[in-house]
N, C-alpha and C positions, 0 to 999 in steps of 0.2 A: 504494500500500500504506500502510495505517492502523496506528497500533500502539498499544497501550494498557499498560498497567503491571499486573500481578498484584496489584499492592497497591490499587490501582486509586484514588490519590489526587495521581496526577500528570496533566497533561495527553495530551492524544494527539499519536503525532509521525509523520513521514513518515519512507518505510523511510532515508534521507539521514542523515535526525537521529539514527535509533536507533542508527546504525551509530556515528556518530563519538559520541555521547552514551555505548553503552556499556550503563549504569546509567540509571534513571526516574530521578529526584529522591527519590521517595518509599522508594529503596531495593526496588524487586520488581525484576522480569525483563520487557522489554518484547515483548508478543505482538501478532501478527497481529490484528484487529479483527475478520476473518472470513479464514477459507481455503476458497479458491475451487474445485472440482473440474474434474479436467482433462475436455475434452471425450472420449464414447464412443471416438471415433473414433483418440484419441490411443492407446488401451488394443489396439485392434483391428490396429494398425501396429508398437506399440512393439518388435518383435522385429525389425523392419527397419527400426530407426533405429540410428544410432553413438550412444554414448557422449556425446558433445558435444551432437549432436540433442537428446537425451530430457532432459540438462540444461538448455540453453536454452528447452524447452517448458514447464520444470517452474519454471526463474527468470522468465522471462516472466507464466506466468501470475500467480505470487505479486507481482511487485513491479510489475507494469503497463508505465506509458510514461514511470518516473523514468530509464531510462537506454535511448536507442536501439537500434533493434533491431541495427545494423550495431557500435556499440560492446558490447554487451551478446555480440555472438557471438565478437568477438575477445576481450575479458577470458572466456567461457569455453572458448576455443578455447587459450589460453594458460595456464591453472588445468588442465584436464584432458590435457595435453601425455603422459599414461602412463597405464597399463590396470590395471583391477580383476579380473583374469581370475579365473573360477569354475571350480574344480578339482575335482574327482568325491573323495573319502575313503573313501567306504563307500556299499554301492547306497544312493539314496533321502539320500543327505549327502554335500553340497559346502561347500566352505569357499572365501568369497570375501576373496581376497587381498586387501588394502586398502594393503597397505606396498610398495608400487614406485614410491613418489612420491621425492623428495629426502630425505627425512628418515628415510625406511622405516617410516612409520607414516600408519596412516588420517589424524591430523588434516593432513596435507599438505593435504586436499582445503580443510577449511574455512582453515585458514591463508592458503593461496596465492586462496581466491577472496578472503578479505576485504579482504587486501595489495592486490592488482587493484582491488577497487571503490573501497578507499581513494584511491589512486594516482591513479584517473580522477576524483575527485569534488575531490580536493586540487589538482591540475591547471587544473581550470575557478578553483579560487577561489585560487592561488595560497599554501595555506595552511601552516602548519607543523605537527605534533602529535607528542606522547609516550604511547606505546603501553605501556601497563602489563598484566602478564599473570603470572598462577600456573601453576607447573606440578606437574604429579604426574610426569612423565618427558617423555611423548610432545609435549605442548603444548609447550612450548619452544624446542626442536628445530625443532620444523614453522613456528613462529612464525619463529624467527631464519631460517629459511633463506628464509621467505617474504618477509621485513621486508629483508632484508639488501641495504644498498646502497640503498635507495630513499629518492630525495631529498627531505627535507621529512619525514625518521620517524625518530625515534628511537624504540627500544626496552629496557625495560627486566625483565628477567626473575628471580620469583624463584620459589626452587625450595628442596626442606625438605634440609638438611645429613643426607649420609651414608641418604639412603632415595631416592636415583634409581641405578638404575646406572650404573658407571663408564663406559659407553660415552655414554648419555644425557647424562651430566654434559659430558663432553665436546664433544660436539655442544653444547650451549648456550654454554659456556664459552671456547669456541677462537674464534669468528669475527672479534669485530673490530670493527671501524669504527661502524657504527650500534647494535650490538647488544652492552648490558652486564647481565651478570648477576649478583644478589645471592644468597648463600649462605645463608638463614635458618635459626639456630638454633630450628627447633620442626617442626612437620607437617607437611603440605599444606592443612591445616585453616588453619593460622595464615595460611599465605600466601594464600591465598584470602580469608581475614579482611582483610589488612593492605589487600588488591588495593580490598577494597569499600570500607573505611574510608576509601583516598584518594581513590573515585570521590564519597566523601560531604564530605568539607575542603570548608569554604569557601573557605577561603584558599588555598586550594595550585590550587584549580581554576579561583579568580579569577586566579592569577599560570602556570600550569602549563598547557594546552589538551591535558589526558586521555582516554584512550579505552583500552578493554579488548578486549584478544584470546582472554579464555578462551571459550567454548561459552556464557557467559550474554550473547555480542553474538552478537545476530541475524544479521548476517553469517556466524557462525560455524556457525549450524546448519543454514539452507538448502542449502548443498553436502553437509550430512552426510545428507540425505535422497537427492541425488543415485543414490549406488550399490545405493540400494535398489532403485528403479527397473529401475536397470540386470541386475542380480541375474535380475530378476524376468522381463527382458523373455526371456535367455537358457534360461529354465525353462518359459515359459509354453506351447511346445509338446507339453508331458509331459502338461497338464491335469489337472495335482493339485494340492489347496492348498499354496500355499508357507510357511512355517514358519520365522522369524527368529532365529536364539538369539543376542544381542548382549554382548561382555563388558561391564559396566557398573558406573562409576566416579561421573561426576559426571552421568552420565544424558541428557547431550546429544545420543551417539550413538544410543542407541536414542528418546529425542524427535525426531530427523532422523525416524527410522521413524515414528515414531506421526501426524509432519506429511505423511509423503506417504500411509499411509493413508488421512487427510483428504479428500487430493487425489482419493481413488480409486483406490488403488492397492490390488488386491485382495491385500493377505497377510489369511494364515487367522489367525496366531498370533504374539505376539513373546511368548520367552522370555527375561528379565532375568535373567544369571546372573553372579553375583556371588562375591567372595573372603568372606572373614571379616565383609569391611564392607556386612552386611547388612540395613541398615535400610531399605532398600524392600521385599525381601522379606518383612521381619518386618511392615510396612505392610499388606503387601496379605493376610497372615496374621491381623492384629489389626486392621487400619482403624487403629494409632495409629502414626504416624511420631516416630520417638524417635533424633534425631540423638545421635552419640556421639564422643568424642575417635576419631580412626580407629585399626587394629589394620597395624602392617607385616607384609606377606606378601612372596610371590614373584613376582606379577602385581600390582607394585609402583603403577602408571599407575592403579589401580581401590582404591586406598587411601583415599576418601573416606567419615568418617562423618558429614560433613550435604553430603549432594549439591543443587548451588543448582540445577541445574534440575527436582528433586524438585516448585518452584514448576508448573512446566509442564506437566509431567505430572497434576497433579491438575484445574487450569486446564483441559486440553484435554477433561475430562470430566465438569467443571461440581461436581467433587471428588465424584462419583459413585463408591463405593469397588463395588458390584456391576459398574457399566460398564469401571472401567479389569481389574477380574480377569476378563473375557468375552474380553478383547483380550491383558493379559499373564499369564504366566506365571512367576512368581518362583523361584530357583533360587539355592543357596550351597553352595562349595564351602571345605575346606583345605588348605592345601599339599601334605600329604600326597595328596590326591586327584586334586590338581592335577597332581603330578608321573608317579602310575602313568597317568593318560590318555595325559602326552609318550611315555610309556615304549612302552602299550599300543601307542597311535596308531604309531610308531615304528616297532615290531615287526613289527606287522602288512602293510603296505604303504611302511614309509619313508619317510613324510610325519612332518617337523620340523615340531611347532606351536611357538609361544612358550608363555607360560605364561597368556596372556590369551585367543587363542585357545584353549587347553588347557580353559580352566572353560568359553566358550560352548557346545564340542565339548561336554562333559559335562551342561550345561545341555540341549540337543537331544533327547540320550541319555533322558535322564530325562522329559522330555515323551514321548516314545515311548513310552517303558514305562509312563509312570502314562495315558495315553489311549487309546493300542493302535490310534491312529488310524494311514490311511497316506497319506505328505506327501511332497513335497521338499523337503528340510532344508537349511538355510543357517547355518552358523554363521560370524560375523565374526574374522579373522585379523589382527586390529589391530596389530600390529607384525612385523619380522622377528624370526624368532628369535634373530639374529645379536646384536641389541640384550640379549640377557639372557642372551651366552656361557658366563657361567661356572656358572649356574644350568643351561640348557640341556646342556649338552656331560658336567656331570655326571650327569645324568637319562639319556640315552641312551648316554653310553660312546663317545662320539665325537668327534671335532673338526670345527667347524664353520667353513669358511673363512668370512671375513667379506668381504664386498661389498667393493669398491674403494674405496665413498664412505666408508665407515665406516673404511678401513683410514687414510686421508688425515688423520682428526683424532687416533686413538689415539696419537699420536706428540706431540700438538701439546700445550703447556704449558696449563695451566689457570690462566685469569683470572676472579677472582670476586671481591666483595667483601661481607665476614661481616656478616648483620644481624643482631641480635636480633628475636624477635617480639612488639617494643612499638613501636606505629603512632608514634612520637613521632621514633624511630630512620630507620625510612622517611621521612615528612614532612622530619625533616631533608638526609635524604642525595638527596631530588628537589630540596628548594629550592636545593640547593649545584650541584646538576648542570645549573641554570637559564642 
């Protein structure tokens, strides 16, 4: 596997390098050279493969003969270790679970495969590295649980002051030993900023051996096409087009989707649906993408106003603004809206969304009605609801017991330490952590 830079004035690297690289030189996002389709025959079976099957046919094909087939099936034998089950909601829409990982949110999947490949590649070359990563909630969480303990890795996590939930915070904040998290007075914008600014230091990267775990490493994204797959192959006996509505933040998740389409995965449709921070929408509305300071909402995780795989997505269709509206479907919602869906959804069948699953559900909804087409609907349940209790429990008038794993940190003290968002602050507090 080949990869090239968005920016397109950095060299080409092998999938090895992109992983621990991160960052191109030149500042884009590094992609694929070409994505390879899976063979007919794969499409033909896929309903009688596992979970683990259909991922290792789907990483195999993308990254070749860099990692053996017999290491290659145990790193994703040990990544997919718990199920994405597809729930029925409403005839014709299912909501595919994503948060039964450790962390109870989708990015377990990419976390836990990049920790793995990490781990087997640091192994052969005996090497050490500092794992730098932004979160908006969920990345975090899935990181440190992924990263934790693993010899040879420190991480460090920052996350915006007072706009992740209490529970979230916690999960990032309680673990311990390898994994320390910074408190940044400003966005998710900012830390995300601070994240690229130190993939870009000379200095700090001549003395500091960096690598990023947000969704703009390529490690991060190929597992997040995984459940699409899987989704798909569970529906494919119904013989209607399948129809993806993904909540979408920094756009990783639903670029998982746009790269196993590639592959040949037959979806009819992805719908982007989005909170207040709607500048892909407004993109595929105008043709002009107009990043903005982001807006706090209730579906907290999806708070980004310049989403850095925005790069990729325009990339995968040679920034064709007719091509990429043929394929998505752009969608925003407000809290207000967001919250009669938990209410409606609730009501009607007793099925608890979160509040991120709540806008794709909505998202779905409205492809429906403005197409009048008839599909099987999938919309993405990217965290427990458990994760946004006090939002939740309000919305429907109930109490929601929380998971065991979640009950384990709510107790534990929070460690963090306060950054400001001036790259000068960071740089300092990684050279002192050297």
């Amino acid at each position: 596997m080949r990869l090239y830079s968005t920016n397109r004035s950095a060299a080409e690297v092998s999938f090895k390098e992109a992983v621990f690289k991160g960052l191109p030189d030149d500042n884009g996002l590094f992609m694929p050279v070409s994505i390879p389709q899976l063979p007919s025959a794969f499409f033909e079976t896929i309903d009688k493969l596992s979970f683990q099957e259909i991922a290792f046919q789907v990483t195999k094909t993308l990254i070749g003969d860099e990692i053996p087939d017999a290491d290659l099936k145990k790193i994703i034998d040990d990544v997919l270790s718990f199920d994405a089950p597809l729930v029925k909601v409403e005839d014709n829409i299912s909501v595919l679970e994503l948060f039964h990982g450790p962390s109870l949110a989708f990015k377990d999947f990419g976390a836990r495969f990049m920790a793995k490949i990490m781990s087997y590649f640091l192994q052969k070359e005996k090497k050490e590295i500092h794992i730098l990563v932004a979160t908006s909630g969920d990345t975090g969480s899935a990181v440190a649980q992924g990263f934790l303990g693993m010899p040879g890795i420190k991480v460090t996590i920052l996350y915006p002051s007072g706009k992740v939930s209490d529970i979230q915070e916690k999960q990032l904040t309680t673990l311990g030993q390898n994994i320390t998290a910074l408190e940044v007075n400003g966005t998710f914008d900012d830390c995300q900023r601070l994240v690229k600014e130190a993939f870009l230091d000379k200095e700090l990267n001549n003395k500091i051996n960096l690598s990023s775990a947000n969704s703009i490493n390529i490690s991060r994204l190929i597992p997040q096409s995984f459940y699409y797959f899987y989704a798909y192959s569970k529906l494919k006996s119904l013989g209607l087009p399948v129809v993806f509505s993904t909540p979408s933040g920094n756009f990783g998740n639903l670029c998982g989707g746009l790269i196993a389409k590639r592959m040949g995965l037959p979806i009819h449709k992805f719908v982007a649906s989005t909170n207040a921070n709607d500048v892909v929408p407004e993109f595929l509305e105008t043709g002009i993408f107009n990043p903005r300071p982001s807006v706090a909402t209730i579906s907290n995780a999806m708070d980004v106003g310049n989403p850095s795989n925005y790069a990729r997505l325009v990339e995968l269709y040679g920034k064709d603004l007719e091509a990429i509206k043929k394929d998505i479907f752009g969608t925003r919602y407000n809290d207000e809206e967001t919250a009669q869906a938990i209410e409606k959804v609730y009501k009607a069948g007793g099925y608890i969304m979160d509040p991120h699953g709540a806008v794709a559900y909505l998202g779905l909804k409205e492809y429906a009605k403005t197409t009048g087409e008839k599909f099987s609907g999938v919309f993405l349940a990217t965290a427990h609801p458990s994760k946004f209790i006090e939002v939740v429990e309000e919305i429907i008038n109930k109490k929601i017991e929380l998971p065991e794993r979640l009950q384990t940190v709510v107790n534990k003290k929070k460690e963090a330490f306060p950054l400001t968002s001036d790259f000068s602050d960071l740089k300092s507090y990684l050279l002192k952590s050297m």
